[in-house]
mmCIF entry with sequence, helices, sheets and N, C-alpha, C, O atoms, coordinates in Angstrom:
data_MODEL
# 
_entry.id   MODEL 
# 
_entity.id                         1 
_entity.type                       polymer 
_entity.pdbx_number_of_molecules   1 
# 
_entity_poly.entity_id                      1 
_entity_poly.type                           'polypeptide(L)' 
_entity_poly.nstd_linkage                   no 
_entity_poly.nstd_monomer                   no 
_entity_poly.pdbx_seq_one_letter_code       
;(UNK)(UNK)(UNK)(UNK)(UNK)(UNK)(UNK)(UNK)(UNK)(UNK)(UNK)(UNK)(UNK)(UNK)(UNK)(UNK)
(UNK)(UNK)(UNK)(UNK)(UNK)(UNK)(UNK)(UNK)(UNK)(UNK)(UNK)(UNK)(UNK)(UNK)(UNK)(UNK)
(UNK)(UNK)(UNK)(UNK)(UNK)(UNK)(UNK)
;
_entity_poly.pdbx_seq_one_letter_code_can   XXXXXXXXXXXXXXXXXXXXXXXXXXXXXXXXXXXXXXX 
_entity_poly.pdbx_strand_id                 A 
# 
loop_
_entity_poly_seq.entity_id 
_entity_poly_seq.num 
_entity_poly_seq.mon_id 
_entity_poly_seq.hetero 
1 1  UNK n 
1 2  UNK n 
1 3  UNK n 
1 4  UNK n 
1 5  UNK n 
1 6  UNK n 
1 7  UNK n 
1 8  UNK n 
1 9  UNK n 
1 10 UNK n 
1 11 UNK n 
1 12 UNK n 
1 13 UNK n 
1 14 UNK n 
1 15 UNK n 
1 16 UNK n 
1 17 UNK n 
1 18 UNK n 
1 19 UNK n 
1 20 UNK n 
1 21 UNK n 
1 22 UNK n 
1 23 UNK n 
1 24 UNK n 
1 25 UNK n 
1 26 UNK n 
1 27 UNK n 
1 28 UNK n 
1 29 UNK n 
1 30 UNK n 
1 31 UNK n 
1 32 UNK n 
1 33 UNK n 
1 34 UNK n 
1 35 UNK n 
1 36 UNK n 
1 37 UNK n 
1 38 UNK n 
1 39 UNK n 
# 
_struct_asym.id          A 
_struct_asym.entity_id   1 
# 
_struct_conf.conf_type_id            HELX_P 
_struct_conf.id                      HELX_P1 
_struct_conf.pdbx_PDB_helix_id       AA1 
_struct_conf.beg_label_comp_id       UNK 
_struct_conf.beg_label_asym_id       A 
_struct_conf.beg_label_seq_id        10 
_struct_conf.pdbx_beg_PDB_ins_code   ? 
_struct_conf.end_label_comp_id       UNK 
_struct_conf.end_label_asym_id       A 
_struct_conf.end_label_seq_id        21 
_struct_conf.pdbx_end_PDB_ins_code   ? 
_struct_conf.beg_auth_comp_id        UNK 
_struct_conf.beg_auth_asym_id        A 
_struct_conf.beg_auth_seq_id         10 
_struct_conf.end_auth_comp_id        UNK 
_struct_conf.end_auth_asym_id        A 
_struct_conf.end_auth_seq_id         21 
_struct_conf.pdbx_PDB_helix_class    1 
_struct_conf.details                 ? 
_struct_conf.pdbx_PDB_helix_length   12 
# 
_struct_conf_type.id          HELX_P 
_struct_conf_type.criteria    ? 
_struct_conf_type.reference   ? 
# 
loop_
_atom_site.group_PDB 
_atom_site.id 
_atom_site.type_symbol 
_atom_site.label_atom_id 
_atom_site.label_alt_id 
_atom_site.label_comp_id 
_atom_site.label_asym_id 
_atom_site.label_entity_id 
_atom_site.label_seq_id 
_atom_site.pdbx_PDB_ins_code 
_atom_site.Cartn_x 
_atom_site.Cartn_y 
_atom_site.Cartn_z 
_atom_site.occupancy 
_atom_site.B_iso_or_equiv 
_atom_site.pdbx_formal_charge 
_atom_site.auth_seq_id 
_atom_site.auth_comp_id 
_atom_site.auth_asym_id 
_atom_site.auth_atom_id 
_atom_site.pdbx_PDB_model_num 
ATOM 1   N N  . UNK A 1 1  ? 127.360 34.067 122.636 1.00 0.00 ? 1  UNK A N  1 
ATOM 2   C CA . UNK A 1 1  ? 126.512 35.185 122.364 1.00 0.00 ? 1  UNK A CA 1 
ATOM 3   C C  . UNK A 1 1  ? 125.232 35.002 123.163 1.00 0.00 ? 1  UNK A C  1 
ATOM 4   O O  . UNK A 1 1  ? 124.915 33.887 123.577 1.00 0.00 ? 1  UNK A O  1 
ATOM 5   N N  . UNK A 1 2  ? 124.331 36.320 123.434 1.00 0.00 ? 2  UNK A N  1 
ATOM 6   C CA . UNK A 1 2  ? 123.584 36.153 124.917 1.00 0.00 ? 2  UNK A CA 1 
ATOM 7   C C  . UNK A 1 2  ? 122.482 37.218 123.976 1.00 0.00 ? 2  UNK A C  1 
ATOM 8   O O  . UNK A 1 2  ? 122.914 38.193 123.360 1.00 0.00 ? 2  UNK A O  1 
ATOM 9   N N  . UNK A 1 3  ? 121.157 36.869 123.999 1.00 0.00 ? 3  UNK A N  1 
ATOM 10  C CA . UNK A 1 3  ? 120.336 37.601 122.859 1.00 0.00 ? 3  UNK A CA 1 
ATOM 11  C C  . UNK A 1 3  ? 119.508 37.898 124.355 1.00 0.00 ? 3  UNK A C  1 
ATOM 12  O O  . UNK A 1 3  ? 119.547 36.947 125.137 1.00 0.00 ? 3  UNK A O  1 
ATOM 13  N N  . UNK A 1 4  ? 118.915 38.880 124.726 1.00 0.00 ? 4  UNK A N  1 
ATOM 14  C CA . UNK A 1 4  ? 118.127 39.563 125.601 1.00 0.00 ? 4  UNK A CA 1 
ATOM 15  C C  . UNK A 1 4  ? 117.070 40.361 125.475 1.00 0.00 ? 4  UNK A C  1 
ATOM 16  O O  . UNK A 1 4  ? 117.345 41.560 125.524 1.00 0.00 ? 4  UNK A O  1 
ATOM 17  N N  . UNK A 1 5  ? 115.537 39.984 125.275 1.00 0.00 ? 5  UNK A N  1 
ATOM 18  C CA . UNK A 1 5  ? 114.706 40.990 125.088 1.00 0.00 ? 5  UNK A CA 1 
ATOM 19  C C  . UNK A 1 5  ? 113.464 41.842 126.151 1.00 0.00 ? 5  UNK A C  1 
ATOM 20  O O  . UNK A 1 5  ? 114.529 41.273 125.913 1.00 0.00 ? 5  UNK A O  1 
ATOM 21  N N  . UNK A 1 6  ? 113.088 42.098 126.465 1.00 0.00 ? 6  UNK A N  1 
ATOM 22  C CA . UNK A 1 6  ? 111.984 42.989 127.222 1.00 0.00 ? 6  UNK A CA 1 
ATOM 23  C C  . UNK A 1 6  ? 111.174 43.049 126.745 1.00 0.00 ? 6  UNK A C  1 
ATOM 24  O O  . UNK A 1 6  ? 110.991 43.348 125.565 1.00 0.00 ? 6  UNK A O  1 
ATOM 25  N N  . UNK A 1 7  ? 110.223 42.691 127.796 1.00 0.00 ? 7  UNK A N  1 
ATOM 26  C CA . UNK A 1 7  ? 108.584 42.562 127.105 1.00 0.00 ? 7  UNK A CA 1 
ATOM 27  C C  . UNK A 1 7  ? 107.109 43.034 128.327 1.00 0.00 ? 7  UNK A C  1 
ATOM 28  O O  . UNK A 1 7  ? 107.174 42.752 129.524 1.00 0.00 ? 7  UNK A O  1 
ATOM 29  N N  . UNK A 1 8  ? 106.417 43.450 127.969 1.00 0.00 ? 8  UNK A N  1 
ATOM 30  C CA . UNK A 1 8  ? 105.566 42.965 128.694 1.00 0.00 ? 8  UNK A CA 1 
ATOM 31  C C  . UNK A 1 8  ? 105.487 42.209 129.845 1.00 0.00 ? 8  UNK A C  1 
ATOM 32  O O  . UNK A 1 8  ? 105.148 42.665 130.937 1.00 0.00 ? 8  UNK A O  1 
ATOM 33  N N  . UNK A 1 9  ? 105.802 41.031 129.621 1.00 0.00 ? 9  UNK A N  1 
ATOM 34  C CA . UNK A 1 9  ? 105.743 39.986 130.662 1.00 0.00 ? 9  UNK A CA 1 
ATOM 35  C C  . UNK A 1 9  ? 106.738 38.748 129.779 1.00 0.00 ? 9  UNK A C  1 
ATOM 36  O O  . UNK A 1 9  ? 106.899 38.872 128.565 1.00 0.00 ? 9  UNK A O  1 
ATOM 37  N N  . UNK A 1 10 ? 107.289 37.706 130.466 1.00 0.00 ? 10 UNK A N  1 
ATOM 38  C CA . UNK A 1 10 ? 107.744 36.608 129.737 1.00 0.00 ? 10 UNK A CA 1 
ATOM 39  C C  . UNK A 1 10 ? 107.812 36.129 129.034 1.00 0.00 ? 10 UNK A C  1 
ATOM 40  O O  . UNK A 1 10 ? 108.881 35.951 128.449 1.00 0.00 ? 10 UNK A O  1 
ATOM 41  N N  . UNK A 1 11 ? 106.920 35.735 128.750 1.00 0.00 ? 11 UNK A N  1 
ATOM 42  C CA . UNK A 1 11 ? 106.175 35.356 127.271 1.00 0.00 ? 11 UNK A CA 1 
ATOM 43  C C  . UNK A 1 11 ? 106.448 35.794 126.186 1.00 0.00 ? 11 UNK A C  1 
ATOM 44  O O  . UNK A 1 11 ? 106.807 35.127 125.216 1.00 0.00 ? 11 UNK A O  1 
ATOM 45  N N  . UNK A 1 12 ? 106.252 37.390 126.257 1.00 0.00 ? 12 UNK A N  1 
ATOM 46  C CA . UNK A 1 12 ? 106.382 38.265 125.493 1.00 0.00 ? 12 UNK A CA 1 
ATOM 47  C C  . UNK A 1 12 ? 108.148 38.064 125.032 1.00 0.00 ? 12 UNK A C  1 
ATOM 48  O O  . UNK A 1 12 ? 108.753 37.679 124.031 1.00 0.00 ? 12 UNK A O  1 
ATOM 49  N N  . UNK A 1 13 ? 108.512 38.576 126.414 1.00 0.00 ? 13 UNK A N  1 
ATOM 50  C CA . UNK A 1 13 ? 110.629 38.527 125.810 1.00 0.00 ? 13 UNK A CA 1 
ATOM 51  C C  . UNK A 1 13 ? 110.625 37.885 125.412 1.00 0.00 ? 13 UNK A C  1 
ATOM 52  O O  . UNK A 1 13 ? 110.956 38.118 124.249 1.00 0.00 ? 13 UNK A O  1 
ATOM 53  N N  . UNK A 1 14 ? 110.281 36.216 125.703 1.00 0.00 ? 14 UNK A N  1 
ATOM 54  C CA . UNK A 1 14 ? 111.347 35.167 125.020 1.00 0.00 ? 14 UNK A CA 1 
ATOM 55  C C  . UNK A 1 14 ? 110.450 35.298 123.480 1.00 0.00 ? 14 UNK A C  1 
ATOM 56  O O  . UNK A 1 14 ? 111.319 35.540 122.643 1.00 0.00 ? 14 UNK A O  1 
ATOM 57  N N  . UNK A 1 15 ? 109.132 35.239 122.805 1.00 0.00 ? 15 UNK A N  1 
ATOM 58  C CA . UNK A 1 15 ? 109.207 35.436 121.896 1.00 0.00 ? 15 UNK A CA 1 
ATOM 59  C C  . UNK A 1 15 ? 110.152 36.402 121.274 1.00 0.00 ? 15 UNK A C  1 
ATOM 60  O O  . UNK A 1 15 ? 110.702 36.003 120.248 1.00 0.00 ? 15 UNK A O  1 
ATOM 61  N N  . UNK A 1 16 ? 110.473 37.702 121.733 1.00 0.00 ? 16 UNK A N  1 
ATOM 62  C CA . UNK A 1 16 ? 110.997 38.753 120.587 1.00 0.00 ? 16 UNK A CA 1 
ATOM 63  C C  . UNK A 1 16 ? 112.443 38.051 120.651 1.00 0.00 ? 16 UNK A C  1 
ATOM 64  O O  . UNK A 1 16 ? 112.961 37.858 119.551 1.00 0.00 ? 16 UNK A O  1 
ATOM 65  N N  . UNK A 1 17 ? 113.170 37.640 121.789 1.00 0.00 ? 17 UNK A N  1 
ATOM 66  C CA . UNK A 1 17 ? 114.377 37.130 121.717 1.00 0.00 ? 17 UNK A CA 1 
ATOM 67  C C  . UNK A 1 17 ? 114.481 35.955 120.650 1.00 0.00 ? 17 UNK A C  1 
ATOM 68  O O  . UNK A 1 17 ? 115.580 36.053 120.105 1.00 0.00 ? 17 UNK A O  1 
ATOM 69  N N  . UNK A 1 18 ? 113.800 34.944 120.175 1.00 0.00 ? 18 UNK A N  1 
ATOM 70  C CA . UNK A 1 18 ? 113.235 34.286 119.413 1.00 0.00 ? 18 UNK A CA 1 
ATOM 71  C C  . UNK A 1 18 ? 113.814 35.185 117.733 1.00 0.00 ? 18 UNK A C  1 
ATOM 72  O O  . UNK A 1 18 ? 114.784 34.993 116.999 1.00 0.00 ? 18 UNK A O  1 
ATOM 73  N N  . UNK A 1 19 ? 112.573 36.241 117.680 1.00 0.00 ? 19 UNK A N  1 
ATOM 74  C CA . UNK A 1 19 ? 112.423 37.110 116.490 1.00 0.00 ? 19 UNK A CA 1 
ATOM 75  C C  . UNK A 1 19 ? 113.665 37.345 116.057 1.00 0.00 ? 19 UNK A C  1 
ATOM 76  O O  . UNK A 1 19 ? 114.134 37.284 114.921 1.00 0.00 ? 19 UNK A O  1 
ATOM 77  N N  . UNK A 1 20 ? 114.263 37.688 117.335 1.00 0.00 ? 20 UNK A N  1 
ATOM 78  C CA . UNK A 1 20 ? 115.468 39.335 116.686 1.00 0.00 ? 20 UNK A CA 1 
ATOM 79  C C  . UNK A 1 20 ? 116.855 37.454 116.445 1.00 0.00 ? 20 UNK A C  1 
ATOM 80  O O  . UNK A 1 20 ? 117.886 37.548 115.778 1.00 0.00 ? 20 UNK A O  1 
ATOM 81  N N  . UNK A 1 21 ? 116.577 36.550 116.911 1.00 0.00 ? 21 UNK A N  1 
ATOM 82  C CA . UNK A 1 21 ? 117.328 35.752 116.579 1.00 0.00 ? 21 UNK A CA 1 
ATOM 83  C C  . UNK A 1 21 ? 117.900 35.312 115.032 1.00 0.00 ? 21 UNK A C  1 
ATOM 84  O O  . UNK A 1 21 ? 118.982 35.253 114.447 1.00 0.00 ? 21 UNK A O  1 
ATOM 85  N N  . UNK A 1 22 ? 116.251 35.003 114.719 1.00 0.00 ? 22 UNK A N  1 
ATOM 86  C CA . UNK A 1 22 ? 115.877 34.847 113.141 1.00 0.00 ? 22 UNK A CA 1 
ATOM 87  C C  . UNK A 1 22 ? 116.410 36.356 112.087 1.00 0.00 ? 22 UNK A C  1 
ATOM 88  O O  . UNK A 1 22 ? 115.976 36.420 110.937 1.00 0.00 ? 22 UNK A O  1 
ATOM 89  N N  . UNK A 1 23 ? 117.319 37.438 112.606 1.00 0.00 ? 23 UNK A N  1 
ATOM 90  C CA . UNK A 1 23 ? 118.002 38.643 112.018 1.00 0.00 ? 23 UNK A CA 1 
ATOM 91  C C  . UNK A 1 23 ? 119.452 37.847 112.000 1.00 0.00 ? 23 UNK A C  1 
ATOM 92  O O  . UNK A 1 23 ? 119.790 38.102 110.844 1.00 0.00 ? 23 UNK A O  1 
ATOM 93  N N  . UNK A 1 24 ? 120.478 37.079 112.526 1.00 0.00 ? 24 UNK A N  1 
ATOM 94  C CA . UNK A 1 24 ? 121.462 36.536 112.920 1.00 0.00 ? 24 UNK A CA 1 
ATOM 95  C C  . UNK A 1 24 ? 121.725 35.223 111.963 1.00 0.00 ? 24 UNK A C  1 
ATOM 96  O O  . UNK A 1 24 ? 121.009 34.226 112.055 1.00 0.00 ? 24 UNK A O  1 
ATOM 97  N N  . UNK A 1 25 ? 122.661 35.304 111.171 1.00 0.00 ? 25 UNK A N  1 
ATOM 98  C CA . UNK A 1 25 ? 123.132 34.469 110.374 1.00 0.00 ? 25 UNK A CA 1 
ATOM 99  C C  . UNK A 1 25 ? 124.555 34.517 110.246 1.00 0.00 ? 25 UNK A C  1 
ATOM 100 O O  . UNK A 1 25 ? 125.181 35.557 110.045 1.00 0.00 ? 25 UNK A O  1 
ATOM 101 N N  . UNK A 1 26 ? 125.016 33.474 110.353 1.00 0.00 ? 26 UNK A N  1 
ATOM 102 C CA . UNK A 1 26 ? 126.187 33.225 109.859 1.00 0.00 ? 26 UNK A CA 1 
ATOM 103 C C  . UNK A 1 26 ? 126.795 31.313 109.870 1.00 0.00 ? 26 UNK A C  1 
ATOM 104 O O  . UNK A 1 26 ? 125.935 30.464 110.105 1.00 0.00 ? 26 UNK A O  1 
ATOM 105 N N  . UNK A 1 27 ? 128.017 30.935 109.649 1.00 0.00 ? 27 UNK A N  1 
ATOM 106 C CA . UNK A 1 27 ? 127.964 29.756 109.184 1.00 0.00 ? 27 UNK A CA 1 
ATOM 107 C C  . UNK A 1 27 ? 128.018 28.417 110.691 1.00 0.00 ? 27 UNK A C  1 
ATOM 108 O O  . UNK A 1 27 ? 128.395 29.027 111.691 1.00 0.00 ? 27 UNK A O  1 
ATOM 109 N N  . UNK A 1 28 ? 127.846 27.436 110.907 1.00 0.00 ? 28 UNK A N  1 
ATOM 110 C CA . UNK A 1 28 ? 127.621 26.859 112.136 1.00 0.00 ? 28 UNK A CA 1 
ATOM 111 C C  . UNK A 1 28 ? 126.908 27.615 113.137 1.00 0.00 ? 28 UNK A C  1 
ATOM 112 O O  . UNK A 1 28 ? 127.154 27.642 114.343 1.00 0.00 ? 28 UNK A O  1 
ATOM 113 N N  . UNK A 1 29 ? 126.143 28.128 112.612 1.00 0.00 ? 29 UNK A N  1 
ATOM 114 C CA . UNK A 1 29 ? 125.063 28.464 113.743 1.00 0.00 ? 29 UNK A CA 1 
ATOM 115 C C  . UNK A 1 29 ? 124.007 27.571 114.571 1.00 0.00 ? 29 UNK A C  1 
ATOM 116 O O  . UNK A 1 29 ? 123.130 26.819 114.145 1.00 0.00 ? 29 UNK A O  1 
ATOM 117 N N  . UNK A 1 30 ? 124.344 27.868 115.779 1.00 0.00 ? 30 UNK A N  1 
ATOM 118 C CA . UNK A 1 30 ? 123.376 26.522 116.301 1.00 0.00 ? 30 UNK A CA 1 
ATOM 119 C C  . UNK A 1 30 ? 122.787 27.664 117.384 1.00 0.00 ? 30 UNK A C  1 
ATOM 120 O O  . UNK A 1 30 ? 123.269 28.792 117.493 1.00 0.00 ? 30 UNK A O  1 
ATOM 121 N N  . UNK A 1 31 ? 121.614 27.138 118.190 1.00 0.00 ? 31 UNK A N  1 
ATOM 122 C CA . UNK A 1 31 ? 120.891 27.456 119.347 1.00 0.00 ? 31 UNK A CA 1 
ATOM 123 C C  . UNK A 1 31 ? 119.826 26.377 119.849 1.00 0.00 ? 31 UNK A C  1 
ATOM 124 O O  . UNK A 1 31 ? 119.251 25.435 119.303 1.00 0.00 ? 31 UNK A O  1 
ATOM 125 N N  . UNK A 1 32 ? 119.817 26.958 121.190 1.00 0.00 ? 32 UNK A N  1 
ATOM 126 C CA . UNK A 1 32 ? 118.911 25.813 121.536 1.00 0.00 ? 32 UNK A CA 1 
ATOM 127 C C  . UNK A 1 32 ? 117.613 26.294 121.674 1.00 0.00 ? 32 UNK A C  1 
ATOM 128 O O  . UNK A 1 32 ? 117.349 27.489 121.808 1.00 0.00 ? 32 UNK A O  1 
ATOM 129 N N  . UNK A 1 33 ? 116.761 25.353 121.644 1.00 0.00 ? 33 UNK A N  1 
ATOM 130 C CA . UNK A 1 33 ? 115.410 26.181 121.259 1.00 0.00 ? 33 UNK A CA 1 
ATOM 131 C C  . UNK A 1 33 ? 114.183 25.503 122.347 1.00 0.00 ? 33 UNK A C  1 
ATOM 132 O O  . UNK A 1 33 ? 112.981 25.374 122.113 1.00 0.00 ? 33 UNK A O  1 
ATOM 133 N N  . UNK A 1 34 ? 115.163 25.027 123.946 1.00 0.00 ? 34 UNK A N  1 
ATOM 134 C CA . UNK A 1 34 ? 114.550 24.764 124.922 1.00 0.00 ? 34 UNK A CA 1 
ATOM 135 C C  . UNK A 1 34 ? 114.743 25.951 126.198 1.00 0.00 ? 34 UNK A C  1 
ATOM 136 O O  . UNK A 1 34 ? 114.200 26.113 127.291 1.00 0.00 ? 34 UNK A O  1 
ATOM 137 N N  . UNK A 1 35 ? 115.682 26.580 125.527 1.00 0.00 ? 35 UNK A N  1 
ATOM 138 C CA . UNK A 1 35 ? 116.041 27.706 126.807 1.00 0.00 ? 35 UNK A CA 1 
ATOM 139 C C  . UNK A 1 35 ? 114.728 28.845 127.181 1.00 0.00 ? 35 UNK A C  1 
ATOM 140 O O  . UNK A 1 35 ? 114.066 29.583 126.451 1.00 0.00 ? 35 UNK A O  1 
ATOM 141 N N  . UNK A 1 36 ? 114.712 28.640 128.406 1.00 0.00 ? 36 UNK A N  1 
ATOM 142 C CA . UNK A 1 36 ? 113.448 29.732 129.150 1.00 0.00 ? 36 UNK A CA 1 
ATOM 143 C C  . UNK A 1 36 ? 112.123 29.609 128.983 1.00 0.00 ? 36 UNK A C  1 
ATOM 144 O O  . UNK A 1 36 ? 111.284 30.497 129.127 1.00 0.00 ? 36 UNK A O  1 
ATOM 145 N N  . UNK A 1 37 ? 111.876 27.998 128.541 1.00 0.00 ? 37 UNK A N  1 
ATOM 146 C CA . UNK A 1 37 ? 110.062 27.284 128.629 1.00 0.00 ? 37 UNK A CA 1 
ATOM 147 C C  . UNK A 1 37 ? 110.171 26.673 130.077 1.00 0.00 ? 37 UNK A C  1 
ATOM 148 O O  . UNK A 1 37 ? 109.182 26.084 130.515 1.00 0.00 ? 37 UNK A O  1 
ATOM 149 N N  . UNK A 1 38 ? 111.566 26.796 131.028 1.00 0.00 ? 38 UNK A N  1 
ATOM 150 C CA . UNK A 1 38 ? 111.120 26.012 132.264 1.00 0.00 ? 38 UNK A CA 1 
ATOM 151 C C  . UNK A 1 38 ? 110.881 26.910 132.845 1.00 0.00 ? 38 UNK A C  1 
ATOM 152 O O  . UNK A 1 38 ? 109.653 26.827 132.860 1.00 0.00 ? 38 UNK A O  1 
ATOM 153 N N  . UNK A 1 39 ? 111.179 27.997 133.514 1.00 0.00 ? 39 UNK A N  1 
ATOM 154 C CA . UNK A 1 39 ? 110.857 29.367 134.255 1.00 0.00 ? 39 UNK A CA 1 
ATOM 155 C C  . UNK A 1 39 ? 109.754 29.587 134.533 1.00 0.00 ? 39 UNK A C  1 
ATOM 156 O O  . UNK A 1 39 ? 109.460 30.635 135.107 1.00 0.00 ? 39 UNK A O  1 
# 
C-alpha cells in the first residue's frame, strides 16, 4: 500500500501522508517511519 499526499511544499505532504495514515487500521500493521526525511 502507497499513501500519497500534496502539500504546499514537502514538508507539508509528508506530514498529511503521516495524518491520513493514523485513519488506517487493521491487524499486523507495520510502516516505516524513516521514509522521505532523506529527500
Amino acid at each position: 500500500m502507497a499513501i500519497t499526499s500534496y502539500g504546499g511544499n514537502f514538508k507539508e505532504a509528508l506530514q498529511k501522508s503521516y495524518q491520513n495514515m493514523k485513519n488506517l487500521h487493521f491487524d499486523g500493521m507495520y510502516y516505516r517511519k524513516d521514509i522521505g526525511f532523506d529527500l
